[in-house]
C-alpha positions in Angstrom: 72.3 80.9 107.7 75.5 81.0 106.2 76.2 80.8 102.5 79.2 80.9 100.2 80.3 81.6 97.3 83.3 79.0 95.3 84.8 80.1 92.2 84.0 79.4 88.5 85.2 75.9 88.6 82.8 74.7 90.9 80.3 74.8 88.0 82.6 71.8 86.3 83.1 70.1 89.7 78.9 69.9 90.3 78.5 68.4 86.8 81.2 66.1 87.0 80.2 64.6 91.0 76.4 64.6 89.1 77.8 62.1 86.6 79.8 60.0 88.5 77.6 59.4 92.1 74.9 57.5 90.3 77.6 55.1 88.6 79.2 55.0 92.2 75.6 54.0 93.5 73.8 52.6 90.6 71.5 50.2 91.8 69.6 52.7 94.9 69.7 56.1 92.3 68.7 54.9 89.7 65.8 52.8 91.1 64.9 55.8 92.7 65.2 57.8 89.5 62.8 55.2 88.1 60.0 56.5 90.7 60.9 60.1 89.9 60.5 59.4 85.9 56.9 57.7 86.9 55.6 60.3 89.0 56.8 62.5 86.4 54.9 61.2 83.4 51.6 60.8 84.7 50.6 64.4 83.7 51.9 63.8 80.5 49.7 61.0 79.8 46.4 62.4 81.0 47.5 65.3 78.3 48.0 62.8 75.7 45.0 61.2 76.4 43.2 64.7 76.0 44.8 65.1 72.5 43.9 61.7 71.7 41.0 61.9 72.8 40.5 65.3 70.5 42.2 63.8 67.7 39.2 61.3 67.7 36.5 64.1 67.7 38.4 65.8 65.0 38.2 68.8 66.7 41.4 70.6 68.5 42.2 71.4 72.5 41.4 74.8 72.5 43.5 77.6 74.1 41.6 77.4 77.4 42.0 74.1 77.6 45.6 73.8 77.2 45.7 76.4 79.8 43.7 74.1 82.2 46.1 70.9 81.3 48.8 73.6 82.1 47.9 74.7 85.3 47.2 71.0 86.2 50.5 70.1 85.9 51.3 73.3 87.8 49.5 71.5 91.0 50.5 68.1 90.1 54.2 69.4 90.5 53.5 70.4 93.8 53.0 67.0 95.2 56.4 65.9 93.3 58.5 68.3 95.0 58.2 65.8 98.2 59.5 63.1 95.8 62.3 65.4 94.8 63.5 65.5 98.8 63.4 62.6 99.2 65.6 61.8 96.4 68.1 64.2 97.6 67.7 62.4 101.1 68.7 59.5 98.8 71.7 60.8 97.6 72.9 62.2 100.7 72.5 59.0 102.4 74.2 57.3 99.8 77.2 60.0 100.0 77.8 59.1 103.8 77.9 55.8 103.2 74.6 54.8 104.9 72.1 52.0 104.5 69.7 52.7 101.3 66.9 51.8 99.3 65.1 53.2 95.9 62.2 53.4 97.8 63.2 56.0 100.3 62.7 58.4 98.1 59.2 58.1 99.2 60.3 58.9 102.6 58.9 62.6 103.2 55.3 60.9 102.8 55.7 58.7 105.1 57.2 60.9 107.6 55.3 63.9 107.5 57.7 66.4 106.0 55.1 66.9 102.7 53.3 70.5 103.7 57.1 72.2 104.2 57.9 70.5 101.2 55.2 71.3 99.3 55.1 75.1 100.4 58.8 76.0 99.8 57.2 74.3 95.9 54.4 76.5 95.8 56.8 79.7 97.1 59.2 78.8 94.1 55.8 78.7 91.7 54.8 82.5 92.9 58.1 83.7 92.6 59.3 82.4 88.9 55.4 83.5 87.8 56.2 86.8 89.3 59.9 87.1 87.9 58.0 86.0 84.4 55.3 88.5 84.7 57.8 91.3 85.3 59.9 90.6 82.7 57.1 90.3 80.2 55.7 93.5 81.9 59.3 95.0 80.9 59.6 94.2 77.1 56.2 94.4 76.8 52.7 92.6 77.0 52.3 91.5 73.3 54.6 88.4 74.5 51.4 87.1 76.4 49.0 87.5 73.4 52.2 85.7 71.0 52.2 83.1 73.4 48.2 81.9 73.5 48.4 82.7 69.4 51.4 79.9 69.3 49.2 77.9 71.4 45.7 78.2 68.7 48.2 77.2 66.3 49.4 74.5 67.6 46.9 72.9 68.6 45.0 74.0 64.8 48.1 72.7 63.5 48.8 76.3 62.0 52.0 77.6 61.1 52.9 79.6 64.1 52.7 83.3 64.3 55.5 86.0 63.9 57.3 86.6 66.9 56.8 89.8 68.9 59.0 92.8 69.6 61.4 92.6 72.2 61.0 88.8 72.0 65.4 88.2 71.8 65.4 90.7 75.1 62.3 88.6 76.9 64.4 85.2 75.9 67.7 86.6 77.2 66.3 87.8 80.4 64.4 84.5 80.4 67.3 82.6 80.0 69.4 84.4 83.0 66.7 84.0 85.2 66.4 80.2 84.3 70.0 80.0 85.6 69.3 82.0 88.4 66.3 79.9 89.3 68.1 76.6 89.1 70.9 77.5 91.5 68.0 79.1 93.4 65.9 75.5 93.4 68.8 73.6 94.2 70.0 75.5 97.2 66.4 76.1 99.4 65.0 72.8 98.1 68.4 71.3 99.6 67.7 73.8 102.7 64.5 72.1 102.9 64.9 68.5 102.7 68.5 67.7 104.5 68.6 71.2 107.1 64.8 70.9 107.8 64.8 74.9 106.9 61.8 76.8 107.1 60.2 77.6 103.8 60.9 81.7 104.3 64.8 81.0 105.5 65.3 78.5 102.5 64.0 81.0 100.0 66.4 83.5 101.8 69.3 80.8 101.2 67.8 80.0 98.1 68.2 84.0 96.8 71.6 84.3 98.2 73.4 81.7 97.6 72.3 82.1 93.6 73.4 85.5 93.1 76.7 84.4 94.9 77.5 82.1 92.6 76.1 83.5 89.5 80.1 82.5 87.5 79.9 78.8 88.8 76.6 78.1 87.6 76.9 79.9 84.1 79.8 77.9 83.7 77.5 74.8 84.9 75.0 75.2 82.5 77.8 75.8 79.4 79.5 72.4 80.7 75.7 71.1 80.4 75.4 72.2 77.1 78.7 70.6 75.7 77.6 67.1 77.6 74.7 66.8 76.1 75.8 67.7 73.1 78.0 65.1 72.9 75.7 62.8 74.2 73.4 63.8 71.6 76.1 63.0 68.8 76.5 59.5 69.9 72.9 58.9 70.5 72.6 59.8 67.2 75.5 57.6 65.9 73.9 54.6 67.3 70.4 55.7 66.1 72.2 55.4 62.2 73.9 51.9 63.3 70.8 50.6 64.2 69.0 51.9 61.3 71.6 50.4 59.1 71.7 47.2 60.7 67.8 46.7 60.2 68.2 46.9 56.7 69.4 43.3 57.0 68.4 41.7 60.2 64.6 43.8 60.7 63.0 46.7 61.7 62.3 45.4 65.1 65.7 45.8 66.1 64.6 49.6 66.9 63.2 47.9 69.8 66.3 48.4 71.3 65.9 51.8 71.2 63.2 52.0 73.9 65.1 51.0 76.9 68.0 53.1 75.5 66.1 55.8 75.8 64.4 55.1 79.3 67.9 54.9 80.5 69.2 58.0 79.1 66.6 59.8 81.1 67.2 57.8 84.3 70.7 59.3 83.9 70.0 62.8 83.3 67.7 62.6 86.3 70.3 60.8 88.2 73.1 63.6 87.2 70.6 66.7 87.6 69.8 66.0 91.2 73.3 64.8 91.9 74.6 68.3 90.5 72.0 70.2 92.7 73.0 68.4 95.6 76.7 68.6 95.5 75.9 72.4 94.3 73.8 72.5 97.8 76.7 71.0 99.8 79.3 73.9 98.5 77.4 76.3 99.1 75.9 75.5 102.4 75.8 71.6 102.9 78.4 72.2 106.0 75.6 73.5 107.8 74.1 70.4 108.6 73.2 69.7 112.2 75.6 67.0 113.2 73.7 63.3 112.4 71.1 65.0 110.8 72.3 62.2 108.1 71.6 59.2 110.6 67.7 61.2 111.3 67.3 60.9 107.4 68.1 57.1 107.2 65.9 56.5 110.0 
């Protein structure tokens, strides 16, 4: 399968189509950004509940159990990554002009497509665990120990340890392969959901088409940086206004701030998968068996 590689502006062009398809298409992507956000906290709330629930006893989740909350979340994430096809389903549908609801997100349930789903998610969990290992391997293993002592002291509420040698080179390499991994994910879980790829040949895709376009996407995730920055600066402008203003009309006008902040993250969920999608379509969307669109709306 064909994949290619577009120049460093491309990075700017999939942030900027992220932003604007879900205000082309509000009412379908974000409704359907509403099922991803629910699917997505549930394994935050039975971790909650197990801090809250230790909070009580007086007595702190230990190391091994944040491990096990850890690696739940692990499988839970599996059976999302269904829910993230479909929502790219969703926005490719949407960008044809066809027929949609918020609901079809849930679409790969219904119609089967969950184990090839769920197996090109659990290839993607071996390899960034093995990428992790190896660069842990390489700037050496007292990361790992650093790691469970940061999470003792968290959960002792301790002040956290000293970091390790060769902790800036494990974060750099961390970081690149981060960027790596996300045009990676975006390109084979695109394979996946809208070519019907196999899991091997989207990983293939997957690898290729990231180290193709290695300038585009560091330039993507700068642009992403300076958004949210700026985003952050006016979230926090209004957060002042509305603390002024309750000086004189009451506190419960940081009420407000509660479905201001539910629809930030529908938006950065909308504009995330809308990036990964138009990255997908650079890079190999015109490889799309002719009404393969029309099969998805079906």
């Amino acid at each position: 399968m064909t994949t290619r590689s577009r120049g460093p502006s491309a990075g700017f062009g999939w942030l900027k189509n992220g932003f604007s398809v879900g205000f082309r298409h509000p009412k379908p992507l974000f409704g359907g950004a509403a099922f991803l956000l629910l699917g997505c906290m549930l394994p935050s709330l039975i971790s909650l509940l197990l801090q809250f629930q230790a909070m009580r006893n007086g007595t702190p989740l230990s190391p091994t159990t944040s491990l096990w909350v850890m690696a739940f979340s692990m499988l839970f994430g599996l059976l999302l990554v269904p829910l993230y096809g479909g929502y790219l389903q969703l926005i490719d549908a949407v960008e044809r002009g066809l027929p949609t609801r918020a609901r079809d997100v849930f679409k790969p349930y219904r119609q089967g497509e969950i184990s090839q789903l769920i197996g090109y998610g659990l290839a993607m969990l071996v390899i960034y665990i093995a990428m992790a290992g190896l660069i842990i391997a390489v700037t050496g293993s007292g990361i790992a120990s650093w790691y469970l002592q940061l999470l003792t002291a968290q959960s002792s509420h301790l002040p956290p340890p000293t970091l390790p040698q060769g902790f800036g080179i494990a974060l750099t390499l961390f970081i690149v392969l981060g960027i790596v991994m996300m045009g990676f994910h975006a390109i084979g879980l695109g394979q996946v959901a809208l070519h019907r790829r196999n899991v091997f040949g989207a990983v293939s895709d997957g690898v290729t088409g990231a180290l193709k376009n290695l300038l585009p996407l560091f330039v993507f995730v700068l642009s992403t940086a300076l958004a949210w920055i700026g985003v952050a600066i006016v979230i926090a402008i209004v957060a002042a206004v509305l603390a002024l203003l309750s000086k004189f009309i009451g506190a419960w006008l940081f009420v407000l701030i509660i479905p201001l902040y539910v629809a930030l993250i529908l938006i950065a969920f909308t504009v995330m998968f809308g990036a990964m999608y138009h990255l997908w379509r650079d890079v190999c969307g015109d490889d799309i068996v002719p009404d393969m669109a029309q099969a998805i709306a079906v």
